[in-house]
N, C-alpha and C positions, 0 to 999 in steps of 0.2 A: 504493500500500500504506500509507503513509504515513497521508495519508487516512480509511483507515478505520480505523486504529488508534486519531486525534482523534476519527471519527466513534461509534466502539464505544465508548471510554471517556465519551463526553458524554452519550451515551443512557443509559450503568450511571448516572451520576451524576442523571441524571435521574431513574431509576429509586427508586433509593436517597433522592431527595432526599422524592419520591411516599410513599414507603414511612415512613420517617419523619415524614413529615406526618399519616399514618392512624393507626400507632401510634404511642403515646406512654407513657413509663414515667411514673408520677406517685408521689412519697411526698409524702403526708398525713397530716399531724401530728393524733394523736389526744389531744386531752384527758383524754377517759376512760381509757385505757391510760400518758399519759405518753409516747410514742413517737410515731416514724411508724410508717408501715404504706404498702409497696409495692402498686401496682395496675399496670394498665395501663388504657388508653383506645384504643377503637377512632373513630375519625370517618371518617365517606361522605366517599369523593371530593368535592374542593370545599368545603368545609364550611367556609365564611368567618365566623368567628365577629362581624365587622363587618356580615349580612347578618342579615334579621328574621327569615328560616326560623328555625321550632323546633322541636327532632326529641324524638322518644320515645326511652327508654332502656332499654334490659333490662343488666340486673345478672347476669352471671356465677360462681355459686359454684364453686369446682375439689372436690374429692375429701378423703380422708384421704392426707394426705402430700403433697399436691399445692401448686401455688405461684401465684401473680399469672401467673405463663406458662403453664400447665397447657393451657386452652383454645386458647391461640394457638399452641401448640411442637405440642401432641400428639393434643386434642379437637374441636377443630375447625380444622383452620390454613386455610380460606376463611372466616374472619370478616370480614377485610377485604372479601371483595367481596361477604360477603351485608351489610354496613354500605353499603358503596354501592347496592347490587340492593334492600333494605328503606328505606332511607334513615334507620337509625338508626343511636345512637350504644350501642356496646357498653362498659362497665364491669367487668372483673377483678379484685376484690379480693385481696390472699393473707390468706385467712381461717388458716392455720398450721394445728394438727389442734384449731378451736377449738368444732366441732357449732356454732358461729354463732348461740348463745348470750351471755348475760353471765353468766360464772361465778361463783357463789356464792360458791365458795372460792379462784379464782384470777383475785387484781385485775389480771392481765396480760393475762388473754382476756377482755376485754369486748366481743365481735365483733357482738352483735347493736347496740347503742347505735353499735359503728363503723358498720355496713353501713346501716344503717334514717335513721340520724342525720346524725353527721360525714361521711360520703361520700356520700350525697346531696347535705346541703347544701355541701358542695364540688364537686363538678358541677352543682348548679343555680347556683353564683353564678359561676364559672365559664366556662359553655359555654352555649351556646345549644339549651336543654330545652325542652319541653314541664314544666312546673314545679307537676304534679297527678300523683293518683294513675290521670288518666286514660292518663295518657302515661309509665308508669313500672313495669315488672313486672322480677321477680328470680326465677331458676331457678338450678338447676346440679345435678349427681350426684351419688349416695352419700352420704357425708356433707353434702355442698353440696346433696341436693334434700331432705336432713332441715331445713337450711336455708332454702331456698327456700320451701317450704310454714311454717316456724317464723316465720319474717320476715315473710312475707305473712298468714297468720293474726293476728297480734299486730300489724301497724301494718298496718290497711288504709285508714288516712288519708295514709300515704303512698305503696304500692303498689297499685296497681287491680288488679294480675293477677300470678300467682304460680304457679310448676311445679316437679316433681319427677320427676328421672329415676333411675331404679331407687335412690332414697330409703329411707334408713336412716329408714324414719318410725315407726320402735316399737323403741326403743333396751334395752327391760326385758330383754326375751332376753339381752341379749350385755352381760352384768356386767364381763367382764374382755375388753371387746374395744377397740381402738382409742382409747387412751388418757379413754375417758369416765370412769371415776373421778378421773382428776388434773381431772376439770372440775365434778365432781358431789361426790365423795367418795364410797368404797365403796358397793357398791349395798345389800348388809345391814344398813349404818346409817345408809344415806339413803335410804330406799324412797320418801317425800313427796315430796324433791327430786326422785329419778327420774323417780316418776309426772306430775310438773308438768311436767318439762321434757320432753317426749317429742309429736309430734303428734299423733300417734292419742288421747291423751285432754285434747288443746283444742279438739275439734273444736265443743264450744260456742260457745265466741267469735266464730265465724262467722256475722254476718248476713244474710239473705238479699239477693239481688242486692248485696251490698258490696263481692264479690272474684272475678275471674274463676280459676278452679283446672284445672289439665291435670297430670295425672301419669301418668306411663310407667316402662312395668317389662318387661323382656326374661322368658321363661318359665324359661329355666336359669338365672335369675339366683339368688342366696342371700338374695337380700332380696325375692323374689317374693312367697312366702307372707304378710309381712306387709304389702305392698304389696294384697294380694288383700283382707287384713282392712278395712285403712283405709278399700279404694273399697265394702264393705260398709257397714262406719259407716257412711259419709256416705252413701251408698243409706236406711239407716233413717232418717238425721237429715234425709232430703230436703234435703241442699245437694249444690245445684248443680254437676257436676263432669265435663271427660273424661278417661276412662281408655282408654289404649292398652295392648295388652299383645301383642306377637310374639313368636318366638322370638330367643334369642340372651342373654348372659350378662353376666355385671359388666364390659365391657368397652369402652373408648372407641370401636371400630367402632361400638357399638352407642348411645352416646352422641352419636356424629356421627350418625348417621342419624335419633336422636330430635328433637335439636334444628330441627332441618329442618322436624317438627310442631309443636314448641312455639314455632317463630317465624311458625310462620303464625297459630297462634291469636292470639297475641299482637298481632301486626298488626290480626286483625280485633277484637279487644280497642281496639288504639289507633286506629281509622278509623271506632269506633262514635260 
């Protein structure tokens, strides 16, 4: 009995020692902001940073309200082993409720310069990346895939490929929704500001073959309808783009089952 009580507790310690090895908590000191800024990091099994392997990375956005653990406590908790099953390395930023913008009006939410910038280039110097926009795509939901598509639109020198899962991508409707005026200032007497920072009307920017784009949006979602608009834009602008659309609502169930798509594309994104 004895025995197996050394044996049970050597194998938890192994476990845990496993598990700590794959994630990892990181704060990263941001210039722009003055502060850190918590993330996490996923690494594949193995993942010997002494070894030439170089993996791709996708970048993680969480929600409105959501944190650096969002994805791993609640949206997805098999990251770790689709990091090992894909053989990448996942990134979680806690973007705070910051739309993953650089706020005009608030020098405290500079999130797009963090995500695009400073935390890039701290995991490319870092870890052992693929260190192009061949090998580097950013997604996440709600607020995180108004993100994910804003990021990737405006640096496509540093992301190849870019998604959005049920994306707040047309923020004009919802004036007094989820703290966007403390980032924009009111919307009646920032209408420019608004209009500029919102994706549906960058869709300019976009050159052709520059950026791989997948966005998904569940049918009872609240942000369907302007999800519906967007994949029309870009249908008249002829860029390039997949959209998915089934049923199911603003809900991490349905979050877990998208990413599941947008890690495939993304793969064949990073094996092109």
């Amino acid at each position: 009995m004895k025995n197996r009580f050394i044996l049970f507790f050597a194998c938890l310690f192994v476990i845990i020692g496993l598990q700590a090895q794959t994630v990892k908590p990181l704060d990263i000191f941001s210039q722009k902001m003055n502060r850190n800024v918590k993330n996490i990091i996923i690494l594949p099994e193995g993942y010997n940073e002494k070894s030439q392997t170089r993996y791709p990375v996708v970048y993680l956005l969480h929600g409105h309200g959501g944190n650096e653990t969002t994805f791993t406590s609640r949206t997805k908790k098999s990251l770790p082993e689709d990091a090992n099953r894909l053989q990448v390395i996942f990134v979680c930023p806690d973007g705070q409720n910051s739309w993953y913008w650089d706020s005009p009006v608030n020098p405290a939410s500079q999130y797009e310069t963090y995500v695009s910038k400073e935390l890039v280039e701290y995991i490319d110097s870092h870890y052992n990346t693929i260190a192009s926009p061949k090998g580097r795509a950013v997604t996440g939901f709600s607020m995180g895939g108004h993100g994910g598509l804003w990021i990737g639109i405006n640096h496509p020198d540093v992301f190849g490929a870019c998604g959005s899962m049920s994306g707040g991508v047309d923020i004009r409707p919802y004036p007094k929704k989820w703290h966007i005026e403390d980032l924009l200032g009111p919307y009646k007497d920032n209408k420019d500001l608004w209009e500029s920072h919102t994706v549906i009307t960058n869709l300019s920017k976009i050159e052709p073959g520059t950026l791989a784009i997948i966005i998904d949006c569940g049918t009872e979602d609240f942000f369907h309808q302007i999800n519906e608009e967007l994949h029309k834009a870009m249908l008249y602008n002829n860029i390039q783009h997949d959209y998915i659309v089934r049923p199911g609502a603003h809900k991490h169930e349905y979050w877990d089952n998208a990413l599941d798509y947008q890690l495939e594309f993304f793969m064949k994104h990073f094996n092109k």
